[in-house]
C-alpha positions in Angstrom: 119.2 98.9 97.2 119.4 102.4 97.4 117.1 105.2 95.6 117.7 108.6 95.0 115.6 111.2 93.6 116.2 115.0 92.7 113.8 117.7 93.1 113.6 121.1 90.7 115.3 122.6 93.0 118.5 120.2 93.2 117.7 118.6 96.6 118.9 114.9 96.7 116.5 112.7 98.9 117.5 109.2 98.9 116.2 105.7 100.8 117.7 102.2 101.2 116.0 98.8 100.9 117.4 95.6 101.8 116.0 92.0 100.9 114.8 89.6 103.4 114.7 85.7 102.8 113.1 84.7 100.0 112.4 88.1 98.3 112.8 88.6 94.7 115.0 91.7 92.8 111.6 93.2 91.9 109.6 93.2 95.6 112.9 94.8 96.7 112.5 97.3 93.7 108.8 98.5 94.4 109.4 98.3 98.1 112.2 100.5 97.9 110.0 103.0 95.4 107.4 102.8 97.6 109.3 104.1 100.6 111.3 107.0 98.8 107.7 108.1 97.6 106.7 107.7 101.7 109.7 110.0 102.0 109.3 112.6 99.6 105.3 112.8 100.1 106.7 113.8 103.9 109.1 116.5 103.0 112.1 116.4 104.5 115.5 116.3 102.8 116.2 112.6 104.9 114.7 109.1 105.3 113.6 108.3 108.5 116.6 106.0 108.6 119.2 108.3 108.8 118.2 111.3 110.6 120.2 109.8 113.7 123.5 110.0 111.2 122.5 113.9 110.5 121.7 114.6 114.3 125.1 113.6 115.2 127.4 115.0 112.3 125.4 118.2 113.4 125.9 117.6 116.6 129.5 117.0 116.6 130.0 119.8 113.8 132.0 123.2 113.9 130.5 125.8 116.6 128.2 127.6 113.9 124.8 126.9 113.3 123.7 123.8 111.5 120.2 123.4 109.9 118.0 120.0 108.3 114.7 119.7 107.4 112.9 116.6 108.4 109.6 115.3 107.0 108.2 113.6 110.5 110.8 113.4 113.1 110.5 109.5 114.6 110.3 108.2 118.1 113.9 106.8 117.9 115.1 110.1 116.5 113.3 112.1 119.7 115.5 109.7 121.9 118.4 110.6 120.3 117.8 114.2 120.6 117.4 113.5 124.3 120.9 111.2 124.3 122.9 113.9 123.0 121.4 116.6 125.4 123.2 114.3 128.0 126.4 113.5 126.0 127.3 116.9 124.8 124.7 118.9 126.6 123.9 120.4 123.4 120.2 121.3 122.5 118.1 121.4 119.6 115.9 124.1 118.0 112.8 122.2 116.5 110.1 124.6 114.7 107.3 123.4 112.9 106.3 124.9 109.9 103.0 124.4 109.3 102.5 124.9 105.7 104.3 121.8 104.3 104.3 119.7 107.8 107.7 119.7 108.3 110.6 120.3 111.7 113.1 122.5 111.3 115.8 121.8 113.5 118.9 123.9 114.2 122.2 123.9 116.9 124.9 124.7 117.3 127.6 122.3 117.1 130.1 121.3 119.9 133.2 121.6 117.7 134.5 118.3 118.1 138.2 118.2 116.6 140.2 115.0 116.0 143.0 115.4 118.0 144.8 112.6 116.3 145.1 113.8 113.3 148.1 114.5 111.8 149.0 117.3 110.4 152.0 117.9 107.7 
């Protein structure tokens, strides 16, 4: 299942639940509520599930400066950081801001270009 909310100010925050064993439709409702409220009572504009997705599109993105908001960044998400300082030798800007407890996180992308590609 997958949630998503708007805010007043048209950003799109969304989460995904899926069911284990045995669950019914309606604990896989109100656990899925219960984590996009996790989510939007943390800030960010992503789920803690996807910020390794984001990290990498930014990562991988046109040599200009890309910029996400994230609510708490996560111990699998700081590894990842540290995986594509090694890959692409690319580093992260992270800044705190203190009046909503949020990371602010900027690069600048490698450029990465499908060579493949055809082009007609």
């Amino acid at each position: 299942m997958c949630l998503v909310a708007e805010s007043t100010t048209g950003v799109l925050i969304s989460t995904e639940c899926t069911a284990q064993a045995g669950e019914t439709p309606e604990d896989v409702g109100k656990k899925a509520a219960k984590q996009l409220l996790y989510e939007i009572s943390k800030g960010g504009c992503t789920d803690v599930f996807n910020q390794s997705t984001h990290l990498l599109l930014m990562a991988l993105g046109p040599e200009d400066v890309s910029k996400i908001r994230f609510g708490k960044l996560t111990e699998p998400s700081i590894q990842y950081l540290r995986d594509i300082k090694t890959y692409f030798g690319l580093t992260f800007k992270l800044a705190t801001d203190p009046a909503n407890q949020t990371v602010l996180l900027t690069c600048l992308g490698v450029g990465y270009v499908n060579v493949n590609k055809s082009i007609t």
